[in-house]
N, C-alpha and C positions, 0 to 999 in steps of 0.2 A: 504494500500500500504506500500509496504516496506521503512521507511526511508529514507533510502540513494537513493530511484529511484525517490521518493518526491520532491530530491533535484534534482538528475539529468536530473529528466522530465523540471526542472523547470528553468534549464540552458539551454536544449536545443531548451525553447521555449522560452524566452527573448535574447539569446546570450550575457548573463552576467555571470559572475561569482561573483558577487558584492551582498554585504551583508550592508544594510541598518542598522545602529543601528538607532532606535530608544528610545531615552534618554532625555528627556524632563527637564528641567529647567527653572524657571523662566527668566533669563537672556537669554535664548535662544527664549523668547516669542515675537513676532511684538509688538509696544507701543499699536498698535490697539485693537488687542488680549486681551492685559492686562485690557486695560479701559474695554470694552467690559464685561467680565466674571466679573470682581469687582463690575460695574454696577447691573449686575443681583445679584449677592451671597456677596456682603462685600466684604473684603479683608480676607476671608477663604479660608480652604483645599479644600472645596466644588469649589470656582473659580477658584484655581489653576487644579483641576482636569479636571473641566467642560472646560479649555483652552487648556490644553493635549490634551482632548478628538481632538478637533476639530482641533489644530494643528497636531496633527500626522494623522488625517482623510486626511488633506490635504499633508503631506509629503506622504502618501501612494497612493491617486490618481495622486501624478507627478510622483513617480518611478515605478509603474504600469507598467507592461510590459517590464520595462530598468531594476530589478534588480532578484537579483535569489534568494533572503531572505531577511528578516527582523528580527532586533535583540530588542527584549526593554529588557532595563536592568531594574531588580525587582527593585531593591533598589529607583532609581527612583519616582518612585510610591509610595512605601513603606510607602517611607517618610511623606506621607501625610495620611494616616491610610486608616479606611475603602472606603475613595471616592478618595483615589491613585488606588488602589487595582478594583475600580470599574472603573476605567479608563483605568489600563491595562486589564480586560477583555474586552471593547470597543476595546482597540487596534487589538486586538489579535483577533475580531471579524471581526473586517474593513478589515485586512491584508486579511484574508481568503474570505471573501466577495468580494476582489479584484483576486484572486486565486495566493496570494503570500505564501508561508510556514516561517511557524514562530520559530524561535530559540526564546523559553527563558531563557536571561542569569542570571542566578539563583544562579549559581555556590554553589548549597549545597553540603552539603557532611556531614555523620555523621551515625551511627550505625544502623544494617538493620530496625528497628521496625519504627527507628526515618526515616530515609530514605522513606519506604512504603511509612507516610503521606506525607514525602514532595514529592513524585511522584502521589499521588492521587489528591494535590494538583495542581501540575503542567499540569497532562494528564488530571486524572479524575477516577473517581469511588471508590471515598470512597463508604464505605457500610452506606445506610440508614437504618432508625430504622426497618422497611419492609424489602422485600425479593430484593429489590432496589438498584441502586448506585449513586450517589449522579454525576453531572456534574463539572467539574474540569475546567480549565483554557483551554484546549486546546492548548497545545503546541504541535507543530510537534518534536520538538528537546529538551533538555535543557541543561545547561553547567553544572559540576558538580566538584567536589573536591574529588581528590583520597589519599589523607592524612589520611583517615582511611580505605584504604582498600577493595578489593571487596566488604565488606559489604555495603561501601556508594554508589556505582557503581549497583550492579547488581538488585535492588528493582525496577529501572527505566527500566528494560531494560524488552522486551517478551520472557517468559519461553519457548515460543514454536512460533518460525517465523512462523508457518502456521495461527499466529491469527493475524497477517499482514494482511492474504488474500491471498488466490490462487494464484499462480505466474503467471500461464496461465489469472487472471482478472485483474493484473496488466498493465500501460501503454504499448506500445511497444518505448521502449526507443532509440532502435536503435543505432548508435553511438555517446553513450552518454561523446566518450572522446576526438573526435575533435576538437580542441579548435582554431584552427590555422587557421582559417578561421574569429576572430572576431578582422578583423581589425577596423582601425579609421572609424568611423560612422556606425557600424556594428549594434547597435541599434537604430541607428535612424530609425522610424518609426514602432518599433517592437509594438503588439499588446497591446490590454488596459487588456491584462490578462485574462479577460472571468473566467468558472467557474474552482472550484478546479478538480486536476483530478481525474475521478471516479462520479466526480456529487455532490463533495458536503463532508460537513463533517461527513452526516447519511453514507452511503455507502462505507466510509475508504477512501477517495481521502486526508483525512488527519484524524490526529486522532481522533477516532470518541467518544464521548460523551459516556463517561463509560470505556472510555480504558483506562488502568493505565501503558500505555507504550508508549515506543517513543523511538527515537536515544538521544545518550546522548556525548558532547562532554566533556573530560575529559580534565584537565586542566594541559598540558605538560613541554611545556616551554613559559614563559607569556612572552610580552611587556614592564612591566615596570621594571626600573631597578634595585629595591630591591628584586625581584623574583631570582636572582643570590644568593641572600643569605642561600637558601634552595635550590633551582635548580641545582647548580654546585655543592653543596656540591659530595665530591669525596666519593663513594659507593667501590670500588674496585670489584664489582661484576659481576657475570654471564662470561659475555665470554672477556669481558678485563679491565686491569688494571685501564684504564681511562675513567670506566663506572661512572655516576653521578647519582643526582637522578631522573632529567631528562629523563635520559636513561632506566632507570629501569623503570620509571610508561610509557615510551614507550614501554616499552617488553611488560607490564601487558596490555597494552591498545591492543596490537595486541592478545595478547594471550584470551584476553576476547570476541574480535571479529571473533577468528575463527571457521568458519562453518556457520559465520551470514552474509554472504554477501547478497547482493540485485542482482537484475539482472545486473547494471550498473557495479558489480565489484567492491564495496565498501560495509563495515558492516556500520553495525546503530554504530559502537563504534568508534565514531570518536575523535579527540585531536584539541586541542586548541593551535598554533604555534605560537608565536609572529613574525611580521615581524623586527622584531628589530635586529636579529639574524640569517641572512639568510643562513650563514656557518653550525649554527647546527640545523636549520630547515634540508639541505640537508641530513644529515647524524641524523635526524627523520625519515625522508623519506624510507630512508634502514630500519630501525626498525620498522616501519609502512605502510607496502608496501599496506593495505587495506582501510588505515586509512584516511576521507577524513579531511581534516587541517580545520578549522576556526583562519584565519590570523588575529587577533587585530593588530593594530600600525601601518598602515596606514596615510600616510596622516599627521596629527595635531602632532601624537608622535613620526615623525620623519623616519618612513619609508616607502621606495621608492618604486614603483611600481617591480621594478627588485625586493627588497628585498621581496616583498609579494610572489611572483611566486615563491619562489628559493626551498621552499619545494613539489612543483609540480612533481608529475611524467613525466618519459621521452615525454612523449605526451600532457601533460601541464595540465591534467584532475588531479582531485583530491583536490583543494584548494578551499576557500570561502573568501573575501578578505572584510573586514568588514572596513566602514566608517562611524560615527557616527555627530562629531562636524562640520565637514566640508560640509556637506550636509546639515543639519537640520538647521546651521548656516551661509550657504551660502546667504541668504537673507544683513545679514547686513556687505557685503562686499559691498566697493563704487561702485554706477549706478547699483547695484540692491535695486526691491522694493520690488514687491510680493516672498512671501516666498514660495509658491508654482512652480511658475518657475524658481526662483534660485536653488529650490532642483533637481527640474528634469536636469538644465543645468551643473550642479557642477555633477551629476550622471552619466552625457554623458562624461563629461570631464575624469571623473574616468575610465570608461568604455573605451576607447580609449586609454589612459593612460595603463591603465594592458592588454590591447590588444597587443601595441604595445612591452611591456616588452617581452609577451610570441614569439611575433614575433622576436623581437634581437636575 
């Protein structure tokens, strides 16, 4: 399936536009959780992992159905070597066995040769010793770094959409840009998510094992606020005076996705918007008229549900609004216990919250 209809099937079937990070931390762990995993493995990589595993198993069965993605950030993981690494392939496993699609925020970027592995890495099919390709992470999406240039962008991406999948065996999406309809409690009671669509990750309902391609969100105008340092620098280029660089890897990011749209009316070449900036998120929106947004800054860094929407097209369709600390750490806020319905209720909350903004 194509990407962007990935996501758009998958909005239309929870009535969220809400993107799930998933970012695991020790300090983000129940005291439970910790005794628990220390018990079995020491106080190693191995238990910090083996606590991931089962914490984000359980953040994923509460927003099951309430959200429209999930994001784990690599580094995360990383951190803790081989058996971080064997945790976000559990995650990434769980998500999909819940029939959620998965953004991995990766954010590489680097020279095409170097690029290739880290997308065979991310989708899948490196080449084995055989006539074979080796299984990859399975990301539906991943974030990427345009700092060097088509070359670090286009390794990720399908040289030929028709290895998407037939367009005619794709979902019927239908209208996948109404969005004005999800008001307060609009997900309450939405489905436990059932299977990916397509049937699974053999059959393309999401990348399928051996694919070395996916949608790639490209990193435009960030969240935090040293990203101005290089973002606003003033380019003087293309079509006016007071183009940045922002604006130019906006051009490049529209110009890479056209001709690749999905049925929904978005390419797999989507950008990464911070909410932090909702004035030049709007005026991304004009230079990215295909482009569907992955919103960071939300919530914990300060911005507001109005400011997440503000790069939304006139119909409200096109954004993904990403929460990470606030959900996963909604648990140890007072009079909550379990961290499993503190995520799902902090998720309602969000989801009503950017409902109502798109409704103002």
């Amino acid at each position: 399936m194509h990407p962007a209809d990935l996501i758009a099937e998958s909005i239309a079937r929870t009535g969220s536009f809400a993107c799930v990070g998933l970012d695991p931390r020790p300090s983000l762990l129940p005291p439970s959780l910790i005794a628990e995993h220390v018990g079995r493995h020491g106080d190693t990589a191995q238990a910090v992992a083996s606590a991931f595993v089962e914490f984000n198993a359980g953040i994923i069965d509460a927003v099951s159905g309430r959200c429209a993605v999930v994001k784990p950030q690599v580094a995360c993981y990383e951190a803790y070597g081989s058996a971080g690494w064997d945790a976000l392939a559990a995650t990434v496993d769980a998500a999909h066995s819940a029939g959620i699609p998965v953004i991995v925020d990766a954010k590489r970027g680097d020279i095409g040769s170097t690029a290739d592995h880290y997308a065979q890495a991310l989708f899948g099919g490196a080449p084995a010793l055989g006539a074979g390709a080796v299984a990859g992470l399975g990301a539906d999406w991943v974030t990427v770094n345009a700092y060097m240039g088509t070359d670090a962008i286009t390794p990720f991406l399908a040289a030929d959409l028709g290895d998407l999948g037939d367009p005619g065996d794709r979902c019927d999406v239908g209208d996948l840009t109404d969005l004005g309809d999800l008001g307060a409690g609009a997900v309450a009671g939405a489905g436990s998510g059932g299977g990916l669509v397509g049937g699974g990750p053999a059959d393309g309902g999401v990348a399928t094992e051996g694919s070395t391609s996916g949608g790639v969100f490209v990193l435009v105008r960030t969240s935090n606020p040293s990203g101005a340092q290089v973002q606003e620098l003033r380019t003087g280029g293309a079509d006016e005076a007071a183009s940045t660089v922002a604006h130019d890897v906006a051009r490049l990011v529209d110009q890479l996705g056209e001709g690749r749209d999905g049925v929904c009316g978005f390419s797999d070449v989507g950008a990464v918007v911070g909410a932090t900036y909702p004035d030049e998120a709007r005026r991304l929106r004009q230079l990215m008229p295909r482009a569907l947004f992955l919103v960071p800054g939300y919530g914990a860094q300060g911005g507001t549900a109005a400011d997440s929407v503000a790069g939304a097209r006139p119909d409200g369709s096109g954004v993904l609004v990403s929460a990470s600390r606030s959900i996963a750490g909604a648990w140890q806020s007072p009079g909550a216990d379990d961290w499993r319905a503190a995520a799902a209720a902090e998720l309602d909350r969000m989801n009503d919250d950017l409902a109502a903004a798109l409704d103002a």
